[in-house]
C-alpha positions as CSV (number, residue, x, y, z in Angstrom):
1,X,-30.7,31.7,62.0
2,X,-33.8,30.3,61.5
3,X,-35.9,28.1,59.3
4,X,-38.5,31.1,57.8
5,X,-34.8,32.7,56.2
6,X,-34.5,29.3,54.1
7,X,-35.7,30.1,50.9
8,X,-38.6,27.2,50.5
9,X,-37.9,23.5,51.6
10,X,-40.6,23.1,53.7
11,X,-40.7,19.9,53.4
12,X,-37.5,19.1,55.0
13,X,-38.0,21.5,57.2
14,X,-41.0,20.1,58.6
15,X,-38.8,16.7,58.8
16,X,-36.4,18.2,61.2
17,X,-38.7,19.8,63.4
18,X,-41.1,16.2,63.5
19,X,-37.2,14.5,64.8
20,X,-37.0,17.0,67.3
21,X,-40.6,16.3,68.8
22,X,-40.4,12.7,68.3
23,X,-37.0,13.1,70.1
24,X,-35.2,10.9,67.2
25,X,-32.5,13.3,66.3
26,X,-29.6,11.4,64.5
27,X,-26.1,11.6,66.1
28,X,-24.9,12.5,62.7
29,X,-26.5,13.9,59.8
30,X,-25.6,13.9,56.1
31,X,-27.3,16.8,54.4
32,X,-26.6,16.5,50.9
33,X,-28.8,17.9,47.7
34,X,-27.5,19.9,44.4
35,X,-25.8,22.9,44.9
36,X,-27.8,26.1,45.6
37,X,-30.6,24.3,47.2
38,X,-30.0,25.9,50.9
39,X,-28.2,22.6,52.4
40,X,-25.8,24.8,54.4
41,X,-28.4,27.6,55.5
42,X,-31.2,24.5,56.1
43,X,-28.2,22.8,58.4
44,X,-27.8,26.1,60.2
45,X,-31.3,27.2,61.1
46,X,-31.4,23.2,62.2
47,X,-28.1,24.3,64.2
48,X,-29.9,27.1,66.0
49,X,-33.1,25.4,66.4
50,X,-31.1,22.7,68.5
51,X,-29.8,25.0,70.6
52,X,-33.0,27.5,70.8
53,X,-34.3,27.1,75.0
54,X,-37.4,28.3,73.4
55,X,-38.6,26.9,70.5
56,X,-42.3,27.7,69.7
57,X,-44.4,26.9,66.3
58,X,-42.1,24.6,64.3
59,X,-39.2,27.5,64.6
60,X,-36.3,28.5,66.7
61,X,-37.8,31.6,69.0
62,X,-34.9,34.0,67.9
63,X,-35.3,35.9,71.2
64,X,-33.7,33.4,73.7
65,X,-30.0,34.1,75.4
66,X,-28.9,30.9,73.5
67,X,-30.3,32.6,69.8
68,X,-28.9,35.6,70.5
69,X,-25.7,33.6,70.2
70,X,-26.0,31.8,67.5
71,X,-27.3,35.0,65.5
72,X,-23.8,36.6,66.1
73,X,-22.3,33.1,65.8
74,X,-21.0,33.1,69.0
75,X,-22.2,30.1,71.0
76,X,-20.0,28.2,72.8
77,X,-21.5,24.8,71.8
78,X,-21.8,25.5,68.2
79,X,-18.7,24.6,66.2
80,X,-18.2,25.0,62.8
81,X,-15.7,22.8,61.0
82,X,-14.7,23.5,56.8
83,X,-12.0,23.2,54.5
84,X,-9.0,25.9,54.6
85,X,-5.7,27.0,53.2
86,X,-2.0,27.5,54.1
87,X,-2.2,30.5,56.1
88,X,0.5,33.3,54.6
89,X,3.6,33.0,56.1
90,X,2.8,29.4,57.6
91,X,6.0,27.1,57.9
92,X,6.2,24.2,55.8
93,X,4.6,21.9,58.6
94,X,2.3,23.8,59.7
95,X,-1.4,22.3,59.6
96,X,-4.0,24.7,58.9
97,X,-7.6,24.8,60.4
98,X,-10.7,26.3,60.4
99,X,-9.6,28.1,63.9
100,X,-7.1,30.2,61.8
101,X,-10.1,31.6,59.6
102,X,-12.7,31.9,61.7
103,X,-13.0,35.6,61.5
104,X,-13.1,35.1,57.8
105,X,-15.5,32.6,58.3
106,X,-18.1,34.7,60.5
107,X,-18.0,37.6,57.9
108,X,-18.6,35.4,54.7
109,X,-21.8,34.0,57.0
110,X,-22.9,37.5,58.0
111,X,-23.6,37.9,53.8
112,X,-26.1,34.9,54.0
113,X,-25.9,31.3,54.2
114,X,-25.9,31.0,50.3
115,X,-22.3,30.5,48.8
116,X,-20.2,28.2,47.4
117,X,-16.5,27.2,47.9
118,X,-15.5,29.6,45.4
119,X,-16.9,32.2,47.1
120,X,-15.1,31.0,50.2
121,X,-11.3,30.9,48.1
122,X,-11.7,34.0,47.3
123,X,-12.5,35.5,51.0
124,X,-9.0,33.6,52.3
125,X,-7.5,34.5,49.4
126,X,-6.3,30.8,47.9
127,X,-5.4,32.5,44.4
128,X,-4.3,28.7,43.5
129,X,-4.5,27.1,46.2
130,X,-7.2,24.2,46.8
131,X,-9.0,24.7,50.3
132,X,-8.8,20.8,52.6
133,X,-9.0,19.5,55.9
134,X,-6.1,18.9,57.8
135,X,-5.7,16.4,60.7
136,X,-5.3,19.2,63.0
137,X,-8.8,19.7,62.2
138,X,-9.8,16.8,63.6
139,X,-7.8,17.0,66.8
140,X,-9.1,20.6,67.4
141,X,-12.4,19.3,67.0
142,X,-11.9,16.2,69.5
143,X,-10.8,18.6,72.5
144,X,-13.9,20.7,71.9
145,X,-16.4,18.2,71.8
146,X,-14.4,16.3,75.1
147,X,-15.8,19.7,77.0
148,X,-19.3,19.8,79.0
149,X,-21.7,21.5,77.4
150,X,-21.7,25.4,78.4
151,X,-25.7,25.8,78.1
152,X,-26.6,22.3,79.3
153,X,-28.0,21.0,75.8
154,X,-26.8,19.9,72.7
155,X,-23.5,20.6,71.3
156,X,-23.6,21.0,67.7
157,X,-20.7,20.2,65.1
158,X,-21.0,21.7,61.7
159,X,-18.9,20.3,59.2
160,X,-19.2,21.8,55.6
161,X,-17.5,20.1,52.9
162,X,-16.7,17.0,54.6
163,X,-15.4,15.8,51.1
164,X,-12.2,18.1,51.3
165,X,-11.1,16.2,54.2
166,X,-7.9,14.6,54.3
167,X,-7.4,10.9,54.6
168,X,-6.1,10.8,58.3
169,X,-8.6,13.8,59.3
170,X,-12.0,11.6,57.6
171,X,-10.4,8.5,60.1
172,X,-10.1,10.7,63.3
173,X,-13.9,12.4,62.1
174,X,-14.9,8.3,61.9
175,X,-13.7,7.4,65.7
176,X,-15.5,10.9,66.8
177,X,-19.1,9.6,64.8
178,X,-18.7,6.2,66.2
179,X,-17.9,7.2,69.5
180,X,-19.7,10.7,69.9
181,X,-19.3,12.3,73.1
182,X,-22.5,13.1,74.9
183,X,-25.5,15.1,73.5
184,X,-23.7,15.9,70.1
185,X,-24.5,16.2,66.9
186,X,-22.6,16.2,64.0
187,X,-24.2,18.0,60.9
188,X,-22.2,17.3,58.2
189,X,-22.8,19.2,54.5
190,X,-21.5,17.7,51.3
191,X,-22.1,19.0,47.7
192,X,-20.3,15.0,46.9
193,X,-21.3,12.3,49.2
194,X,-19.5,9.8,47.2
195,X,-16.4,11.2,47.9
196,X,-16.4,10.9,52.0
197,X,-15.2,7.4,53.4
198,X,-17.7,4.7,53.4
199,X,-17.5,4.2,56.3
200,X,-18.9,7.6,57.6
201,X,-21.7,7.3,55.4
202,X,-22.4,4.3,56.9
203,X,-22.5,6.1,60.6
204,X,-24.7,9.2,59.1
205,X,-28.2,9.4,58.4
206,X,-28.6,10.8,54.8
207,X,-31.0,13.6,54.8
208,X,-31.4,14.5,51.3
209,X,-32.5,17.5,49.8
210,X,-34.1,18.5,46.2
211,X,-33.7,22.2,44.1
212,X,-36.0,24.4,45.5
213,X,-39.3,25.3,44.0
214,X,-39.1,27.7,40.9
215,X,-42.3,29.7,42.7
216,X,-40.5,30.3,45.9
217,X,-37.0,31.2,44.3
218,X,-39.4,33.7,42.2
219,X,-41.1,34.8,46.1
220,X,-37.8,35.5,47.2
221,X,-36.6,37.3,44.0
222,X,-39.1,39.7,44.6
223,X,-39.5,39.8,48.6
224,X,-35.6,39.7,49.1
225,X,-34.3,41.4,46.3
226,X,-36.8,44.1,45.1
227,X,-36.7,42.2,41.7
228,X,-40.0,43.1,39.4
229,X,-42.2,40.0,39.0
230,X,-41.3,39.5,35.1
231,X,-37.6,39.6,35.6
232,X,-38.3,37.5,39.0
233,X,-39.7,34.8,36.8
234,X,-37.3,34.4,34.3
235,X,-35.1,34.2,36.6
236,X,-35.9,32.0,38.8
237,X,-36.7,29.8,35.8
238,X,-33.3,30.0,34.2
239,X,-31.9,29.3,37.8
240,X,-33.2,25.8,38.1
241,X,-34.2,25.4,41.8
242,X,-30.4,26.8,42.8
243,X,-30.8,30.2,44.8
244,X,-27.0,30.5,43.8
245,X,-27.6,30.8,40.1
246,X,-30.6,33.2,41.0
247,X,-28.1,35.6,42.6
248,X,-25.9,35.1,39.4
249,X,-28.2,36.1,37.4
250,X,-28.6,39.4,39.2
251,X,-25.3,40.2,39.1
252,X,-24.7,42.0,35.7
253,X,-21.0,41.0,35.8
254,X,-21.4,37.9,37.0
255,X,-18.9,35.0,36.4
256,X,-21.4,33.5,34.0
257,X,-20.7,36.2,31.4
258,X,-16.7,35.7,31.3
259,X,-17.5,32.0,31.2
260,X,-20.0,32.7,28.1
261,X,-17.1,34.9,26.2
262,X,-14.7,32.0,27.0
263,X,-17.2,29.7,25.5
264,X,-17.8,32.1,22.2
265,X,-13.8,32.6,21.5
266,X,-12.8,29.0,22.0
267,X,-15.5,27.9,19.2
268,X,-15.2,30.4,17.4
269,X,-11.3,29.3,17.1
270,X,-12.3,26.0,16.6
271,X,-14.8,26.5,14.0
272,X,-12.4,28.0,11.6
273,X,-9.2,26.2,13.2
274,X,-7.6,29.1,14.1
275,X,-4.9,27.0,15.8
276,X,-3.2,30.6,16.6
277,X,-6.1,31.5,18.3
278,X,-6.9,28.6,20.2
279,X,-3.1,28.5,21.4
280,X,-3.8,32.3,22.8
281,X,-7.2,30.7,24.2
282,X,-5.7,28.5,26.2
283,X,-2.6,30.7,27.5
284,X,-5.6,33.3,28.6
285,X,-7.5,30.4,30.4
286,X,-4.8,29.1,32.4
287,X,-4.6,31.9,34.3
288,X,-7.5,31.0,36.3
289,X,-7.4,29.3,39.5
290,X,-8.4,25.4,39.4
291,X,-11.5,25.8,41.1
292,X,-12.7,28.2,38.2
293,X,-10.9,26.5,35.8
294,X,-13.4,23.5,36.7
295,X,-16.1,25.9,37.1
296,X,-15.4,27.2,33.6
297,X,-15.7,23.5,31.8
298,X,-18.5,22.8,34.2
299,X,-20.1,26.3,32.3
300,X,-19.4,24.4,29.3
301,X,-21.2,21.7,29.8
302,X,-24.3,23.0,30.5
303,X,-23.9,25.3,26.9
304,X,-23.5,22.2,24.9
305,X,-27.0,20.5,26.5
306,X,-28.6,23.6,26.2
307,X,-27.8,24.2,22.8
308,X,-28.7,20.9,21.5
309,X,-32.4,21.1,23.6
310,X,-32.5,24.5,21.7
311,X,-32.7,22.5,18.3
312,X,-36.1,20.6,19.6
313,X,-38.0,24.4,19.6
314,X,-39.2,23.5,23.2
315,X,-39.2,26.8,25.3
316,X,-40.0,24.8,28.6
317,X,-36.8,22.9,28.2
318,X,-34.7,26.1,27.8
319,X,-32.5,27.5,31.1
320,X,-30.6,30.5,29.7
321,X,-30.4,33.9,30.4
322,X,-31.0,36.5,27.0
323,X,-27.1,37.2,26.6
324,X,-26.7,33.1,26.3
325,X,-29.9,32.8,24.4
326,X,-28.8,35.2,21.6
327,X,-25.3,33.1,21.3
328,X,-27.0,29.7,20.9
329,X,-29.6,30.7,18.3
330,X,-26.2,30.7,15.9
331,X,-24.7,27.9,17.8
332,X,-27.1,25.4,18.0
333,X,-27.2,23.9,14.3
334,X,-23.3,23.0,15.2
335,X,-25.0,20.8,18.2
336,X,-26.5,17.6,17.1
337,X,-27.1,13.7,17.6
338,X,-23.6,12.8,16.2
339,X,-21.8,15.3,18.7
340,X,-23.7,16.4,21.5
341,X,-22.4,13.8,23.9
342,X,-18.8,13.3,22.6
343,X,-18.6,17.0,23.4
344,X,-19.7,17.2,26.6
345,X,-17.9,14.2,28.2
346,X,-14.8,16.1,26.4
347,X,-15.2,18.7,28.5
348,X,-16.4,16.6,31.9
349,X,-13.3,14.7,31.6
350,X,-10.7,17.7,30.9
351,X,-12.4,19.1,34.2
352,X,-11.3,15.7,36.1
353,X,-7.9,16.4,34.3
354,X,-7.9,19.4,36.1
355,X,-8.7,18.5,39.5
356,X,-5.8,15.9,38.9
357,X,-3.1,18.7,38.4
358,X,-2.9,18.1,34.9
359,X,-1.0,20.6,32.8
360,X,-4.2,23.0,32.4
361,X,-3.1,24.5,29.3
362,X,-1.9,20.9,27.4
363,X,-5.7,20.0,28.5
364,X,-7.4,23.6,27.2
365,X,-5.5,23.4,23.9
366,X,-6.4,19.4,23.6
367,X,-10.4,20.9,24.2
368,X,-10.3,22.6,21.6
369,X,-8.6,20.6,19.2
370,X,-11.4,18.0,19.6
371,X,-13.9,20.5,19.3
372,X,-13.0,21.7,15.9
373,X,-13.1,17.8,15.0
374,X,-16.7,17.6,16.4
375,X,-18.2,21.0,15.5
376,X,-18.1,19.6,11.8
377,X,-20.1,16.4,11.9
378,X,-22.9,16.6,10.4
379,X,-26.2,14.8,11.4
């Protein structure tokens, strides 16, 4: 891959070339940045341009034996590292790693370097299970990196989602960074910093990222995807520097539009405390996975701002597609100073509640409760 398919960021593209030439490439990098900004497809055209032999004009020549690998992601000395599941039929003790996907892997990458962990359940198949590193991660990844580099460069260790590692695994990942065996480099790429050890943090050169610039999400709308220039900018408005949210937007049945109905029935139900109704509500809700679960309140969240910023008549400060639009035009005089934030760290904390195994549909039901409470206060 290389860096003229990342969508924008030429900034920090221009900062990983300059380390190259100034031969100050970091042991271990940190690439971190909100989600849909191209951290993973940034770290992999930085992956390729490592191990380019011919690297001409402030890109990776894409011609060269070595590209040729990487392109079909077969290079010996490029490793990729990222949270998995229990394998079907896996014994109780069995430790899963990223060997045991890595044909799943390769075809989720052949669709683009743009996609979330979501994405990446549903391609293994997790129904509910939650995707983490293992310890035999770690070990795999020690034995590889002991070995001579096959092409007589760099060896380069990718490692998405460093956050999903287990405890023991983020101590053996520790001994690797501060120890790293010759001409390595670890690229990690985290959507939550906070939540690696500090202690690797410490060892890892934070390259941050920022959303990418509404013009070049619009360029790419309408180079990449055939997308007319008015929808392109609308678009690409509404999708806030994320590439991800772009793509949603195209997608007609995207996730977005259950996650809207979700959002109309349960305040609906809790508008005219339809306690039936919000009982059903959360039985129907439950039957998601976690990881949309979250996704879901998440989704919420971002409802409840926009419809209180809807109140102020401010155009600019509006990020919603028509479909949402038309909903929070009736929905916004609910949304004011007396509930706007009570509401929203409602739904923030039911989405911790969640990622803490909590019964999902005592915490649904509880949501809802509390917004029929809150939908009635009046400024």
């Amino acid at each position: 891959m290389k860096f003229d398919e990342v969508i924008g960021q030429q900034d920090a593209k221009q900062r990983l070339v300059k380390m190259v030439a100034d031969g100050r490439v970091p042991h271990a990098m940190l690439f971190s940045g909100p989600q849909g900004c191209g951290k993973m497809a940034l770290a992999m055209a930085f992956a390729s341009y490592l191990l380019c032999a011919n690297r001409h004009d402030g890109d990776s020549c894409g011609e060269c034996p070595q590209c040729a690998m990487t392109r079909k992601w077969a290079h010996p000395d490029l490793h990729f590292s990222f949270p998995v599941i229990k394998p079907k039929g896996a014994s109780a003790d069995q430790k899963p790693a990223s060997d045991d996907f890595i044909r799943d892997w390769y075809t989720l990458l052949d669709k683009g370097p743009y996609f979330t962990i979501e994405q990446w359940l549903d391609v293994m198949g997790a129904e509910s299970q939650q995707a983490i590193m293992t310890v035999r991660e770690a070990d795999l990844l020690t034995h590889k990196l002991s070995l001579r580099s096959s092409q007589g460069g760099y060896k380069v260790s990718l490692i998405w989602l460093p956050e999903r590692m287990h405890e023991s695994t983020a101590n053996k990942l520790l001994k690797l960074i501060e120890e790293p065996p010759s001409q390595t480099v670890f690229l990690l790429v985290s959507e939550n910093p906070a939540a690696l050890l500090e202690t690797i943090r410490s060892r890892t050169q934070l390259f941050a990222m920022t959303r990418i610039g509404i013009e070049d999400v619009e360029k790419a709308l309408v180079e990449k995807r055939g997308v007319d220039a008015e929808a392109a900018h609308r678009i690409a408005r509404f999708s806030e520097g994320s590439w991800l949210k772009a793509l949603d937007a195209l997608d007609a049945g995207s996730e977005n539009h259950e996650f809207l109905n979700d959002f109309m029935q349960m305040t609906r139900m809790s508008f005219t405390r339809n306690v039936a109704g919000m009982t059903q509500w959360s039985l129907n809700v439950t039957k998601y996975g976690r990881e949309k679960q979250r996704r879901m309140l998440n989704y919420f969240v971002r409802m409840i701002r926009e419809s209180f910023v809807y109140n102020f008549h401010i155009p600019d400060l509006s990020y919603m597609s028509l479909e949402e639009e038309n909903f929070v035009r009736r929905f916004a005089p609910y949304v004011n100073e007396l509930n706007v934030i009570q509401l929203a760290e409602n739904m923030t904390k039911a989405g911790e509640d969640i990622g803490r195994n909590a019964n999902a549909r005592m915490v649904f039901f509880d949501v809802a409760l509390q917004t029929t409470v809150l939908l009635r206060a009046k400024a």
